[in-house]
C-alpha positions as CSV (number, residue, x, y, z in Angstrom):
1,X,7.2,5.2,-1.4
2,X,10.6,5.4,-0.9
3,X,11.1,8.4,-3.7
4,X,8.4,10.2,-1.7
5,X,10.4,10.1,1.7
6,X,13.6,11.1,-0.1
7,X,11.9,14.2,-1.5
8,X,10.5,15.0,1.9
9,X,14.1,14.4,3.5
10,X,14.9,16.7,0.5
11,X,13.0,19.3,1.2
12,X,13.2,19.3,5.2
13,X,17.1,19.1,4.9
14,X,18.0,16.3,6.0
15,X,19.9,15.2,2.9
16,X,21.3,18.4,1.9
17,X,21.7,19.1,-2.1
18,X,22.8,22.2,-4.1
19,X,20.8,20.7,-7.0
20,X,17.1,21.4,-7.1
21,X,14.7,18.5,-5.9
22,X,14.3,16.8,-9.3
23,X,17.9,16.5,-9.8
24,X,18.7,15.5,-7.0
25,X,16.3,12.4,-6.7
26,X,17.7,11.9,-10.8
27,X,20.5,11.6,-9.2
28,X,19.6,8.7,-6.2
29,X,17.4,6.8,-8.6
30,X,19.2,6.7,-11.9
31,X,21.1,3.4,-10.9
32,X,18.1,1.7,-10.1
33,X,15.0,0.5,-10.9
34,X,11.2,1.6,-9.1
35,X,8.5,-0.9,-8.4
36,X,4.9,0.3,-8.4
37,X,2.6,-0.6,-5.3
38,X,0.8,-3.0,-7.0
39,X,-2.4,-4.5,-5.8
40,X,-0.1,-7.4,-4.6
41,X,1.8,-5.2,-2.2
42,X,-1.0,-3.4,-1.1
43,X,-2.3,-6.4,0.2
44,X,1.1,-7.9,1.6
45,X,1.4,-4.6,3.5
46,X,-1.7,-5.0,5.3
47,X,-0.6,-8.6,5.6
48,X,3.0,-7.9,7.4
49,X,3.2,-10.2,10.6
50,X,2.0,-8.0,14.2
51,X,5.7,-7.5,15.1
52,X,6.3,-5.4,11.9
53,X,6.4,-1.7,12.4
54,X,3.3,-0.2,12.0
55,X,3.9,2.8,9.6
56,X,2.2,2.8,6.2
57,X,5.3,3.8,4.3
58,X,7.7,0.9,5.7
59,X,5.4,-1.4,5.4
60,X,4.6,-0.5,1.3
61,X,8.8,-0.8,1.3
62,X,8.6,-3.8,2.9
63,X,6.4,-5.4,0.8
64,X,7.9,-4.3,-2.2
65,X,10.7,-6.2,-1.2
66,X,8.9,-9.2,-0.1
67,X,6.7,-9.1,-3.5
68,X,9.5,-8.7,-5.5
69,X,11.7,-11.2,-3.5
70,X,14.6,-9.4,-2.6
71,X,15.9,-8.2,0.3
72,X,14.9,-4.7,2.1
73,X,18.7,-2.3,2.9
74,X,18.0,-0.6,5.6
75,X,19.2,0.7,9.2
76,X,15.6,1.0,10.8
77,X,16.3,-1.6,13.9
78,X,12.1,-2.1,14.0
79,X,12.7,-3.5,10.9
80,X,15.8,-5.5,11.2
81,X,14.1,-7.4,14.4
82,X,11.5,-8.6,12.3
83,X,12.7,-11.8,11.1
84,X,10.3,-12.6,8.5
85,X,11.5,-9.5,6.2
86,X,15.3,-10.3,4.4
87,X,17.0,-7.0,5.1
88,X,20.9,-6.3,4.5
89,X,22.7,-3.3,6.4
């Protein structure tokens, strides 16, 4: 999920690249590794506590991170007020 919103940020400019789309998203993931929404986070997702933000793609992240027991960076305040999701930033 979060590949997909890097290649829309991509392509609506708001992280600017010379490179072409594929490269550039080469570029963010190379150093590390993508998780699959597995059946498990699927279900975490829709099992994220009522204080968690309420759009789809954070909450796949989210439980990603949850699933996979680490912790979630990010800058998204809705997300750093919920206290039952580890976040670093």
């Amino acid at each position: 999920m979060t590949v997909v919103e890097l290649a829309m940020m991509i392509k609506r400019n708001r992280i600017k690249s010379s490179a072409s789309i594929v490269t550039t998203l080469a570029e963010f993931t190379d150093p590390v590794t993508i998780l699959p929404v597995s059946w498990e986070v699927a279900i975490e997702s829709a099992y994220l506590p009522e204080d968690f933000n309420s759009d789809p793609a954070d909450r796949l992240i989210a439980a990603t991170a949850r699933v996979a027991g680490i912790p979630l960076v990010t800058a998204d305040e809705r997300i750093l007020r919920c206290t039952s999701i580890k976040t670093i930033w």
